[in-house]
C-alpha positions in Angstrom: 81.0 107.7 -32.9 80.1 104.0 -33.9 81.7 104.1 -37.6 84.4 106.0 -36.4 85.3 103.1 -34.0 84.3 100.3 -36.4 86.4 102.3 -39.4 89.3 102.1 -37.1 88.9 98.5 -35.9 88.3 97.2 -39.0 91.3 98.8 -40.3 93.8 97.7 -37.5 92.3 94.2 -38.2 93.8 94.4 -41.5 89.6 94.6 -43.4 89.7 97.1 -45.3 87.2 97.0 -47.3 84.9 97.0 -44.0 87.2 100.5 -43.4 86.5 102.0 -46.1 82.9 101.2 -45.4 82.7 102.4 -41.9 84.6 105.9 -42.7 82.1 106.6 -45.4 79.0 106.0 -43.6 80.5 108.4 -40.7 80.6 110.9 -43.2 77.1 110.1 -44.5 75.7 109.9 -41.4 77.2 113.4 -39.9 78.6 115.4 -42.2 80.2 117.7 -39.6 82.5 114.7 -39.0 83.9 114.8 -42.9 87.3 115.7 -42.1 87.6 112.9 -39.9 86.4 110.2 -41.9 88.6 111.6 -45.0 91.8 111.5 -42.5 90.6 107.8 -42.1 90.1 107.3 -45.5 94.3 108.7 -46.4 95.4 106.1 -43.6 93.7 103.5 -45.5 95.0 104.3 -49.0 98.0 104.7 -47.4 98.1 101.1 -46.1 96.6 100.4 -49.4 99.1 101.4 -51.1 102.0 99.9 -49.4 100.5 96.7 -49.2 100.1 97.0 -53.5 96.1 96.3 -53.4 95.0 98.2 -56.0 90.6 97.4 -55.8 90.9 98.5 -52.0 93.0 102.1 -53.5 90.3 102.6 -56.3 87.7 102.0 -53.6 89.1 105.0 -51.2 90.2 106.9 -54.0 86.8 107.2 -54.6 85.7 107.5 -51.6 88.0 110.0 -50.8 86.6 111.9 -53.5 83.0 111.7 -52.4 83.6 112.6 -48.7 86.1 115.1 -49.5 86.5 116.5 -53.4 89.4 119.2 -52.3 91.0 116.3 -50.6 94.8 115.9 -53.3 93.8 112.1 -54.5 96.7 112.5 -57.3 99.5 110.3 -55.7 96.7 107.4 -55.5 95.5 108.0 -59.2 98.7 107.5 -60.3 99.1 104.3 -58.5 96.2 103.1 -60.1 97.2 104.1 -63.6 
């Protein structure tokens, strides 16, 4: 439950890259709980990509990837591009 909690702190304190961080490890660390970092990881690209930072997007894009590969990334990619 700890990188849950952190993933969401870190996000609502506006670092993300501490997020993306925490939501990964969850899913390392349990992967029963994939689903739930992934939903983490799409509320951070989302914020991501309003807020136009593009090295945080590649870094859940990709993490997005790794945690979930069905998981649509194609609205990010094209961001990106």
């Amino acid at each position: 439950m700890r990188w849950a909690k952190l993933g969401a702190a870190a996000l609502h304190a506006g670092q993300l890259r501490q997020s993306v961080d925490a939501y990964e490890r969850m899913a390392g660390d349990d992967p029963t709980r994939r689903a739930e970092a992934a939903e983490g990881l799409e509320s951070l690209a989302q914020l991501a990509e309003r807020q136009g930072n593009a090295d945080v997007l590649q870094e859940v894009v990709t993490g997005l990837q790794a945690v979930d590969p069905e998981r649509g990334t194609g609205q990010y990619a094209l961001t990106l591009v």
